[in-house]
GURO-263376 format. One record per residue (C-alpha): residue in three letters; y, x, z; residue number from 1; chain. Coordinates in nm, 2 decimals. Example, Ala and Ser with C-alpha at 12.3 -4.5 7.8 and 13.67 -1.06 7.14 Angstrom:
2
{roba: ALA; c2: -0.45; c1: 1.23; c3: 0.78; mifi: 1; tido: A} .
{roba: SER; c2: -0.11; c1: 1.37; c3: 0.71; mifi: 2; tido: A} .
REM end
This chain:
206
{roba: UNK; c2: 2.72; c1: -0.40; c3: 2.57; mifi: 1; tido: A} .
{roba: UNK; c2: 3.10; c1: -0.37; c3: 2.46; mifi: 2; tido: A} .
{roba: UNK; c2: 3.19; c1: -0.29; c3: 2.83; mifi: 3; tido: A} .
{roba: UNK; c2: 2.96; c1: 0.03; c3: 2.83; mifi: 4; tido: A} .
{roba: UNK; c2: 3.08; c1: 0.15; c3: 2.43; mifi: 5; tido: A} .
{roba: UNK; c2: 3.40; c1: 0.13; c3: 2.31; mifi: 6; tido: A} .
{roba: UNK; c2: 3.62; c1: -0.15; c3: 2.50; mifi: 7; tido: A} .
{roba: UNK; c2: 3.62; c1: 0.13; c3: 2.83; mifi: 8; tido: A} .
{roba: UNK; c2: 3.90; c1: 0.46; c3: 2.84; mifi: 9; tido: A} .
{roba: UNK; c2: 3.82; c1: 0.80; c3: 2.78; mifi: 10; tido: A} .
{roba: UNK; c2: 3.74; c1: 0.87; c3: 3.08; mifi: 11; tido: A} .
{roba: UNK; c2: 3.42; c1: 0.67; c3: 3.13; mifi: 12; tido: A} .
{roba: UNK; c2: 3.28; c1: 0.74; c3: 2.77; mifi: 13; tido: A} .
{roba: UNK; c2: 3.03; c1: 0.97; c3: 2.97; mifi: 14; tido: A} .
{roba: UNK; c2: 2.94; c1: 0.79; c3: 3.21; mifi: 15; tido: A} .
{roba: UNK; c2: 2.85; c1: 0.47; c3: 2.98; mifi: 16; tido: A} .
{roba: UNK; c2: 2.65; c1: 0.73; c3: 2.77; mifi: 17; tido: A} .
{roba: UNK; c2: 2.45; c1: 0.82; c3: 3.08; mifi: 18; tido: A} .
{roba: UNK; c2: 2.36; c1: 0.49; c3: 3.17; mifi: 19; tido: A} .
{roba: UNK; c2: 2.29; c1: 0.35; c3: 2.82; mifi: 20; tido: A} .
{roba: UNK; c2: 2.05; c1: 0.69; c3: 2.80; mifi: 21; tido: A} .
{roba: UNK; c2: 1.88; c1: 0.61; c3: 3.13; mifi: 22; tido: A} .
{roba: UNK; c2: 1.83; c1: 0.22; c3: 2.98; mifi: 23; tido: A} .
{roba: UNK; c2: 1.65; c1: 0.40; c3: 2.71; mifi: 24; tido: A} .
{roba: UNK; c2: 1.33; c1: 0.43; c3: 2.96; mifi: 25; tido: A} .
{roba: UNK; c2: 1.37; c1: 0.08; c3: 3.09; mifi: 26; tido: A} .
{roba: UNK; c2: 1.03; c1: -0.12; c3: 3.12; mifi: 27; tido: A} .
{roba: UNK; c2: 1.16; c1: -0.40; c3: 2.90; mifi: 28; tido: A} .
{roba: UNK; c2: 1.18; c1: -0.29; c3: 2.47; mifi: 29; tido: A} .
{roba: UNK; c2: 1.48; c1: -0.56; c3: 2.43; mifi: 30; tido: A} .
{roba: UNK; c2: 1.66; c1: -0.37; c3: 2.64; mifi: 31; tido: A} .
{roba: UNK; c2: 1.56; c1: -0.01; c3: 2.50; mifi: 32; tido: A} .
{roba: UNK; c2: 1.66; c1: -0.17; c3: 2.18; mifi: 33; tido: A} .
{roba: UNK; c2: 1.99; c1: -0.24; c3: 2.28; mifi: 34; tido: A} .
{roba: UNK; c2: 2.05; c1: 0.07; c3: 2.47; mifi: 35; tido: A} .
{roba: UNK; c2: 2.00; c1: 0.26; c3: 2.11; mifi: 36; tido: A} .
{roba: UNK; c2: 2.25; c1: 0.00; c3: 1.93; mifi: 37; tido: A} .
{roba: UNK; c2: 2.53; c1: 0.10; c3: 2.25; mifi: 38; tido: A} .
{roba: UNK; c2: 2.45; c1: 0.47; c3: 2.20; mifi: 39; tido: A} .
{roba: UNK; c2: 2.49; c1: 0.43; c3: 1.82; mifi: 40; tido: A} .
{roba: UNK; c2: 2.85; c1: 0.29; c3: 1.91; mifi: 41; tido: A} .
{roba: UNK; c2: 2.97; c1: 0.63; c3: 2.01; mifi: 42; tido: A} .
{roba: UNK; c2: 2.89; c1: 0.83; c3: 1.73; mifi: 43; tido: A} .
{roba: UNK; c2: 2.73; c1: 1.18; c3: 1.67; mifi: 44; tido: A} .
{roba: UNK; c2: 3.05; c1: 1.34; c3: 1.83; mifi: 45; tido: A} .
{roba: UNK; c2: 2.95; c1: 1.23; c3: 2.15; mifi: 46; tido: A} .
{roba: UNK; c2: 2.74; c1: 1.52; c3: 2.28; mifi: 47; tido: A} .
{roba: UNK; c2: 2.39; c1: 1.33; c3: 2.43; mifi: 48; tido: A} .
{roba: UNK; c2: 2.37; c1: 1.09; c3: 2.19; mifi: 49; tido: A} .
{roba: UNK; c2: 2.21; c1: 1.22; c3: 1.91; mifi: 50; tido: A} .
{roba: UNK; c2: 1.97; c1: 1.39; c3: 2.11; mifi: 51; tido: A} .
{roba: UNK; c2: 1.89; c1: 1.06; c3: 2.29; mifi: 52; tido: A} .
{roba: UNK; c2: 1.83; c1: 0.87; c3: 1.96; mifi: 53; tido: A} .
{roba: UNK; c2: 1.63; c1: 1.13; c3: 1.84; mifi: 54; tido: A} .
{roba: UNK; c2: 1.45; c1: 1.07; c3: 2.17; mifi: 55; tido: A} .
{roba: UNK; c2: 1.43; c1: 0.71; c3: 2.08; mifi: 56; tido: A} .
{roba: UNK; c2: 1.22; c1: 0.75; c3: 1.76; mifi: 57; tido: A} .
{roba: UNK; c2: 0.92; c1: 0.77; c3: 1.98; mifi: 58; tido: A} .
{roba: UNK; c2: 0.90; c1: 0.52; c3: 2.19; mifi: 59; tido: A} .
{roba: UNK; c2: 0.63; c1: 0.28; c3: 2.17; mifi: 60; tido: A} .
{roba: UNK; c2: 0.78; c1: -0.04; c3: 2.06; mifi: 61; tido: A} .
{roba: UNK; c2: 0.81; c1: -0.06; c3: 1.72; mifi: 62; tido: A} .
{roba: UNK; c2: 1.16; c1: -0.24; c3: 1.72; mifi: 63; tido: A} .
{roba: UNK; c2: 1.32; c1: 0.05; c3: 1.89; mifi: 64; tido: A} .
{roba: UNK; c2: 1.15; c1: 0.34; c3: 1.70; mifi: 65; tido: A} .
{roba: UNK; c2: 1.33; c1: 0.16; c3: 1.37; mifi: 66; tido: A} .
{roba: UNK; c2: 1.72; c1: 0.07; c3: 1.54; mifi: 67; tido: A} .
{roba: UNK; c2: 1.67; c1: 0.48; c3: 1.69; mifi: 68; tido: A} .
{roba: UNK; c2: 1.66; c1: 0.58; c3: 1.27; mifi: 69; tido: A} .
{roba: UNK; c2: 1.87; c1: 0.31; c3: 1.17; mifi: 70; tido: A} .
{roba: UNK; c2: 2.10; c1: 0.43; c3: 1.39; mifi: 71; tido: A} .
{roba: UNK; c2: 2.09; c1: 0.82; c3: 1.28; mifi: 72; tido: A} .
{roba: UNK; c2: 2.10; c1: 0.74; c3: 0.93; mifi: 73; tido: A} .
{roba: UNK; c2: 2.42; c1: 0.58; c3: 0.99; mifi: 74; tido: A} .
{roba: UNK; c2: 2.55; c1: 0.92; c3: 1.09; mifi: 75; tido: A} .
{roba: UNK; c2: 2.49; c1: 1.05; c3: 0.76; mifi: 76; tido: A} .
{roba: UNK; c2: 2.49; c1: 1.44; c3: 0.72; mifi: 77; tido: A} .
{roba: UNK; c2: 2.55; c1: 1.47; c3: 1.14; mifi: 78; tido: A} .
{roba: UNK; c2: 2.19; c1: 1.37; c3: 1.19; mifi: 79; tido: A} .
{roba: UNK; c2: 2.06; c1: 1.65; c3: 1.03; mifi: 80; tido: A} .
{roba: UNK; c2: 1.96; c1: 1.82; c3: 1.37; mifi: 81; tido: A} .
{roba: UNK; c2: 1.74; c1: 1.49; c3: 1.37; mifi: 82; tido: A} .
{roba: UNK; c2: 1.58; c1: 1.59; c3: 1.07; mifi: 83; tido: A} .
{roba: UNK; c2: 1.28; c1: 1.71; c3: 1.15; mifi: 84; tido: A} .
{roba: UNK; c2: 1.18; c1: 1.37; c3: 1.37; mifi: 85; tido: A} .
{roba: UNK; c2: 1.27; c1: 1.20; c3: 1.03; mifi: 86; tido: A} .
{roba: UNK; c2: 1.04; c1: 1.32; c3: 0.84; mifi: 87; tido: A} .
{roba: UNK; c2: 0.82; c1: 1.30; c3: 1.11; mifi: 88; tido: A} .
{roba: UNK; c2: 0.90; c1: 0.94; c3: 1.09; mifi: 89; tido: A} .
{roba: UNK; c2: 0.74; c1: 0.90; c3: 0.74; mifi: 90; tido: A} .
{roba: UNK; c2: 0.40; c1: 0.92; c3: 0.90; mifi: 91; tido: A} .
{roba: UNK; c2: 0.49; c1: 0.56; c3: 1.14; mifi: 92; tido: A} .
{roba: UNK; c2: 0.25; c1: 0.35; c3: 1.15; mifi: 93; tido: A} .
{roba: UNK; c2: 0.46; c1: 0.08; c3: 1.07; mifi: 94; tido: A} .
{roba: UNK; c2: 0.64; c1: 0.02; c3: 0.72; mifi: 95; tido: A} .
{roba: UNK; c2: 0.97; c1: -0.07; c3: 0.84; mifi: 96; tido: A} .
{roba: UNK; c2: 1.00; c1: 0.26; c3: 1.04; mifi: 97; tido: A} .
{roba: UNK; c2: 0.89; c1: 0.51; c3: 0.76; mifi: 98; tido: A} .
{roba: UNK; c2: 1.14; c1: 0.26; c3: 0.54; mifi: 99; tido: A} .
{roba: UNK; c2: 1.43; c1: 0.33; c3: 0.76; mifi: 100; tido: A} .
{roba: UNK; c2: 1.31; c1: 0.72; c3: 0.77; mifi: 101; tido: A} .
{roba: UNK; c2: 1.36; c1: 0.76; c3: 0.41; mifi: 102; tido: A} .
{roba: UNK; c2: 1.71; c1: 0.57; c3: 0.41; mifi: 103; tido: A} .
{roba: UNK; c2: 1.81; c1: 0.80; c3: 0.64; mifi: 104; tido: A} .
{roba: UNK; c2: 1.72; c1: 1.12; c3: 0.51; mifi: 105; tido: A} .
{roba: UNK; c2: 1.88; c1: 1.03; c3: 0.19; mifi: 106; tido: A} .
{roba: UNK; c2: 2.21; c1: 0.94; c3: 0.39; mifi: 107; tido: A} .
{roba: UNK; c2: 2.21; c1: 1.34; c3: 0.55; mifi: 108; tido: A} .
{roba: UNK; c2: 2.20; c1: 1.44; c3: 0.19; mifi: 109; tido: A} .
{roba: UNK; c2: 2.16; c1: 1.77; c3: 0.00; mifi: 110; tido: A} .
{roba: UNK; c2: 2.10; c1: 1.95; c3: 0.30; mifi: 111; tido: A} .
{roba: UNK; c2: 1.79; c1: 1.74; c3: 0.36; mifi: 112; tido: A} .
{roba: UNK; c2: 1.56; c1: 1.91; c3: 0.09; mifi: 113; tido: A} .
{roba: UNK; c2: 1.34; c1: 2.04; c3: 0.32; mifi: 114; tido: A} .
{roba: UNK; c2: 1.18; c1: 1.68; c3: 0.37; mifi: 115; tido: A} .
{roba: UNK; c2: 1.16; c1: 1.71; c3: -0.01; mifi: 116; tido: A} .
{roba: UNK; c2: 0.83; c1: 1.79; c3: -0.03; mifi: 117; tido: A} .
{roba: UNK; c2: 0.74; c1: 1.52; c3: 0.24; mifi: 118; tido: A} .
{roba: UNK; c2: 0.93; c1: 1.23; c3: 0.05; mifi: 119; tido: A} .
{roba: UNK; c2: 0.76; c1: 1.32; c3: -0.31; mifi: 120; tido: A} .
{roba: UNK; c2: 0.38; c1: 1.21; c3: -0.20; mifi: 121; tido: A} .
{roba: UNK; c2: 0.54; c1: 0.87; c3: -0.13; mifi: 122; tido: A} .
{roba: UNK; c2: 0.62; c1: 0.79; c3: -0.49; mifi: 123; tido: A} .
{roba: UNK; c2: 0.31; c1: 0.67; c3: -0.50; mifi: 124; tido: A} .
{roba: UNK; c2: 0.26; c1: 0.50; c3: -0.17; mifi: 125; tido: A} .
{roba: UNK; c2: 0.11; c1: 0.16; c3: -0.20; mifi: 126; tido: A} .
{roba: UNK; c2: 0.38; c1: -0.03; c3: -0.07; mifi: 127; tido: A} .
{roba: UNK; c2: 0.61; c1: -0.08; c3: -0.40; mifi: 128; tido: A} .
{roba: UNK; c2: 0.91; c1: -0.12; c3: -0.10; mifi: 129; tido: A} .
{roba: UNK; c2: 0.82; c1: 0.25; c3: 0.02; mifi: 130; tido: A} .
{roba: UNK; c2: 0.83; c1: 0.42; c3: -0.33; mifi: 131; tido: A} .
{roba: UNK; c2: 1.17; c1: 0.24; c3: -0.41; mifi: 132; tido: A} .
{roba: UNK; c2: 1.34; c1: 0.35; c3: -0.11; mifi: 133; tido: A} .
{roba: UNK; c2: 1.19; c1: 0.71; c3: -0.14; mifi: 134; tido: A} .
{roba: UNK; c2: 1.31; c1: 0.70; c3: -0.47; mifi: 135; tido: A} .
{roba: UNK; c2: 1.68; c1: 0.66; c3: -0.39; mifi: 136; tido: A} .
{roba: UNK; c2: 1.63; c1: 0.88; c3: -0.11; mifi: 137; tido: A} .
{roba: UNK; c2: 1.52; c1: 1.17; c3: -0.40; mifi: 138; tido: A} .
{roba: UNK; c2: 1.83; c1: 1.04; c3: -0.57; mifi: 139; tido: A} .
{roba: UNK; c2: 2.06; c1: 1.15; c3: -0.30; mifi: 140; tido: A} .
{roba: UNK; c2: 1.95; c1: 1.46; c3: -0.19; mifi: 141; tido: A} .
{roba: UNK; c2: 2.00; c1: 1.53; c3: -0.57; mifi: 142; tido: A} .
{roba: UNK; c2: 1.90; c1: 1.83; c3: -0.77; mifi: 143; tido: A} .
{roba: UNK; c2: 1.74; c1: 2.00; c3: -0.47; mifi: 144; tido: A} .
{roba: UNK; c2: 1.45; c1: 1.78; c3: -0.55; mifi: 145; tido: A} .
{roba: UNK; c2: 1.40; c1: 1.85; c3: -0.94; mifi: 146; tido: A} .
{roba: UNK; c2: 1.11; c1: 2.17; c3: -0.88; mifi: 147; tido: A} .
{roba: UNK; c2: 0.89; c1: 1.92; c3: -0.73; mifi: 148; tido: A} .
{roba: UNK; c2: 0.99; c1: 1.62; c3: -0.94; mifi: 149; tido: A} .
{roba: UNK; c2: 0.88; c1: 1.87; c3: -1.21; mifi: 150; tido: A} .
{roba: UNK; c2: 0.50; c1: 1.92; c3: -1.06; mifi: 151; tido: A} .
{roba: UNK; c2: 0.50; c1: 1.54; c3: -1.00; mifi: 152; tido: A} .
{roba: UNK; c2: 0.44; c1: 1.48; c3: -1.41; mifi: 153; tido: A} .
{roba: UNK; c2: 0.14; c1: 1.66; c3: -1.39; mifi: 154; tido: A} .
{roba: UNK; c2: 0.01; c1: 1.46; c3: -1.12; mifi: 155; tido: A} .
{roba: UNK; c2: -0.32; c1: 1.26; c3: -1.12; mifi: 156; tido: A} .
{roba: UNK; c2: -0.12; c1: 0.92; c3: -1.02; mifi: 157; tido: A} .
{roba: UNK; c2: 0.05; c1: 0.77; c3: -1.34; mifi: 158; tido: A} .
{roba: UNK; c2: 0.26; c1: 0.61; c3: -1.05; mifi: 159; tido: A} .
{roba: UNK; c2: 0.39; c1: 0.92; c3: -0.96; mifi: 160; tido: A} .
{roba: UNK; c2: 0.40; c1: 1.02; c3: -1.31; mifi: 161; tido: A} .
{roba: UNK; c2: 0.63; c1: 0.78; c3: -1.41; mifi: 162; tido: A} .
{roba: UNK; c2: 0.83; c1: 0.78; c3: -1.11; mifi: 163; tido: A} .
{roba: UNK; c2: 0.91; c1: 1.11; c3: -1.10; mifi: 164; tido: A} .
{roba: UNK; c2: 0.99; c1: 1.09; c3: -1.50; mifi: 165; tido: A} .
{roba: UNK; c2: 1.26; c1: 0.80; c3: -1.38; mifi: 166; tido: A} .
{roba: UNK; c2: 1.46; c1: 0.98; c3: -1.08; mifi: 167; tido: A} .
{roba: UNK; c2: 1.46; c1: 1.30; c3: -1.34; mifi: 168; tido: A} .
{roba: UNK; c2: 1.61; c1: 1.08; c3: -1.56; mifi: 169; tido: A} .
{roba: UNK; c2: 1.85; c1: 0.93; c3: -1.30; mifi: 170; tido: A} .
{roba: UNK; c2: 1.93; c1: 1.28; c3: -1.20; mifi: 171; tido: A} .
{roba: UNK; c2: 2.03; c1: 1.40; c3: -1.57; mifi: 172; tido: A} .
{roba: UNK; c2: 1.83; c1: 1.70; c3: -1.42; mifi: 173; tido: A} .
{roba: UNK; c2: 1.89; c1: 1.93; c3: -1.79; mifi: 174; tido: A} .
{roba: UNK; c2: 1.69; c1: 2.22; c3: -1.68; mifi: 175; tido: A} .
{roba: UNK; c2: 1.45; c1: 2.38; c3: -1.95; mifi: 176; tido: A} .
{roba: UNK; c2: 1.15; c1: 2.32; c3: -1.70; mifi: 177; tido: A} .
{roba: UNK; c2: 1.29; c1: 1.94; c3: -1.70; mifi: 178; tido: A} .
{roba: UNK; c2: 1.31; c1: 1.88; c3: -2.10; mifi: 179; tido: A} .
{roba: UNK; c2: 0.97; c1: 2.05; c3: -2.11; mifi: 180; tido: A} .
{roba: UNK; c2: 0.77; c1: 1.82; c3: -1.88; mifi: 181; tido: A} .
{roba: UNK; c2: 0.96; c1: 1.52; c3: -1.99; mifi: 182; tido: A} .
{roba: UNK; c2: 0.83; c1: 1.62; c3: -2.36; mifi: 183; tido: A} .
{roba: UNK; c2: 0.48; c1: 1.72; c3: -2.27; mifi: 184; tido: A} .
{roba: UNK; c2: 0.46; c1: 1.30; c3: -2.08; mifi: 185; tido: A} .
{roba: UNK; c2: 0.59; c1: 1.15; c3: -2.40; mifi: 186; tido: A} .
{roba: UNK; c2: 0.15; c1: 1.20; c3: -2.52; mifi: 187; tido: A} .
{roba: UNK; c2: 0.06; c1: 1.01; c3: -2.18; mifi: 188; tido: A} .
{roba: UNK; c2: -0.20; c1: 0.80; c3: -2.17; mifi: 189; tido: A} .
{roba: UNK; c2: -0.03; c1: 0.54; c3: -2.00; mifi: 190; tido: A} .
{roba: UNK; c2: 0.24; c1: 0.35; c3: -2.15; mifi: 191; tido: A} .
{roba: UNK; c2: 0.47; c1: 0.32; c3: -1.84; mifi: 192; tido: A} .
{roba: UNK; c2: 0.41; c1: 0.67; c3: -1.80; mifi: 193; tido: A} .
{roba: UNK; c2: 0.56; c1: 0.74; c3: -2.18; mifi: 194; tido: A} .
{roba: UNK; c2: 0.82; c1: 0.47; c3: -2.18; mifi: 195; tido: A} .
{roba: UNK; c2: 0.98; c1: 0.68; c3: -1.90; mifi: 196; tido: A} .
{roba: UNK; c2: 0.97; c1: 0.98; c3: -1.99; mifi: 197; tido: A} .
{roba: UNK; c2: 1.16; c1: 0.85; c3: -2.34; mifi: 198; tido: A} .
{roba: UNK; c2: 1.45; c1: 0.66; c3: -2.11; mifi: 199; tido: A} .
{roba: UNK; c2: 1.47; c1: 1.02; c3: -1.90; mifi: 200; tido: A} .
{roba: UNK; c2: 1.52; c1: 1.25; c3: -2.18; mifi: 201; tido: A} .
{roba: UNK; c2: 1.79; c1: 0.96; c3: -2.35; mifi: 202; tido: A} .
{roba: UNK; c2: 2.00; c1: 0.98; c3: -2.06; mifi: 203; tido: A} .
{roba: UNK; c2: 1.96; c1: 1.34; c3: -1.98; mifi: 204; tido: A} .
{roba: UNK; c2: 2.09; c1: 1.42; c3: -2.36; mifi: 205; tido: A} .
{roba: UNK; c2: 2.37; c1: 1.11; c3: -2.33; mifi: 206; tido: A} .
REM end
């Protein structure tokens, strides 16, 4: 792998590209898998990479859908031409896929709110691992996300409820739409539900 990424001159950057892309279709997912960890080498600068990843995120093997948005995610805000497939991606089938999806949004960044409303429904998803990591994700795209954080305290799911009275919390989101909601929780039924709407509206006042 080392031969066709970065051990090789300028001058046959291209041509490794075009061969680690054509592996990408190889019969054999071991090999598909490690034709997404050489592409990943290159970075987004190189011009048919990102678009070969992004490829990559629906192939059949569960091991290379999950390297492919491992691998844009560690492009940060460049893979936001991916961003569509990513949120996409919060639909797999399989948990470590949608897992990676969420990491990777929140790695592009503010400019990734439109996979806001996409990422709030999995507050509550049933795997505790999924709501944490769409937690931070929330965290990271940062204020774009407060509107719907809002709506999420009236929501049927005291999960939601009290997640979304956490990452406001986290966010020391001030807004008067904010203080409002957080204040209207603190007469929750549930207790978790209360407890963070009181921890929120301490550190948005600290």
């Amino acid at each position: 792998m080392a031969a066709l990424t970065g051990t090789l001159p300028d001058e046959y950057r291209d041509d490794s590209v075009h061969i680690l892309t054509q592996a990408l279709n190889a019969p054999d997912e071991d090999i598909r898998a490690l034709a997404v960890i050489g592409l990943s080498e290159f970075g987004s600068s190189a011009p048919a990479v990102l678009p070969a990843l992004t490829g990559a995120m629906h192939d059949g093997s569960d091991q290379v859908r999950r390297r492919a948005v491992r691998s844009l995610g560690d492009f940060g805000p460049a893979a936001l031409p991916s961003l569509p497939h990513l949120v996409s991606a919060l639909e797999d089938p399989s948990i470590p896929v949608r897992m990676e999806a969420l990491g990777a949004i929140g790695r592009i960044g503010p400019e990734a709110e439109p996979a806001v409303p996409h990422i709030i429904p999995l507050l509550a998803d049933e795997d505790v691992r999924v709501r944490t990591v769409a937690s931070a994700a929330l965290k990271k795209i940062g204020r774009a996300s407060v509107p719907l954080l809002i709506e999420a305290l009236s929501d049927p799911d005291p999960i939601m409820r009290e997640r979304a009275a956490v990452i406001l919390g986290q966010l020391r989101a001030d807004d008067d739409g904010v203080i409002e909601g957080l204040f209207e929780v603190l007469s929750d039924f549930d207790e978790d539900v209360r407890h963070a709407a009181r921890q929120a509206l301490k550190l948005i006042e600290a």
